[in-house]
Structure formats: structure tokens, C-alpha cells
MARDO-259930 format. One record per residue (C-alpha): x, y negated, z. Coordinates in steps of 0.5 Angstrom, whole numbers, plus 500, padded with zeros to 3 digits. Layout:
[[X, Y, Z]]
...
This chain:
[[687, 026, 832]]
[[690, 023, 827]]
[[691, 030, 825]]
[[685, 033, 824]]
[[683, 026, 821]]
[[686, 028, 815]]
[[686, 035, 815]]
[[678, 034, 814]]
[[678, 032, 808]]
[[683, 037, 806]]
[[678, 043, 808]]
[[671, 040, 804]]
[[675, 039, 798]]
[[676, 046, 798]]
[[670, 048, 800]]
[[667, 044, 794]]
[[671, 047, 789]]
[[669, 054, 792]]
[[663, 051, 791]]
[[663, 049, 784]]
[[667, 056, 782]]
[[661, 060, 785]]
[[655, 057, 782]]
């Protein structure tokens, strides 16, 4: 569990920054 705790984060903020690119 610890794992996926702290790869969660690692995938929103990416997201976001694909985010940020398509605006």
C-alpha cells in the first residue's frame, strides 16, 4: 500500500502538467 501511496501523487502530477500543456 505504501506503494501505491506514493506513486499517486507521482501520476496527478503529471496529469496536471498534461493539463497545463493542452490549455
Amino acid at each position: 500500500m505504501a506503494i501505491i501511496s506514493h506513486f499517486l501523487p507521482f501520476c496527478f502530477g503529471i496529469h496536471k502538467k498534461l493539463e497545463a500543456q493542452i490549455q
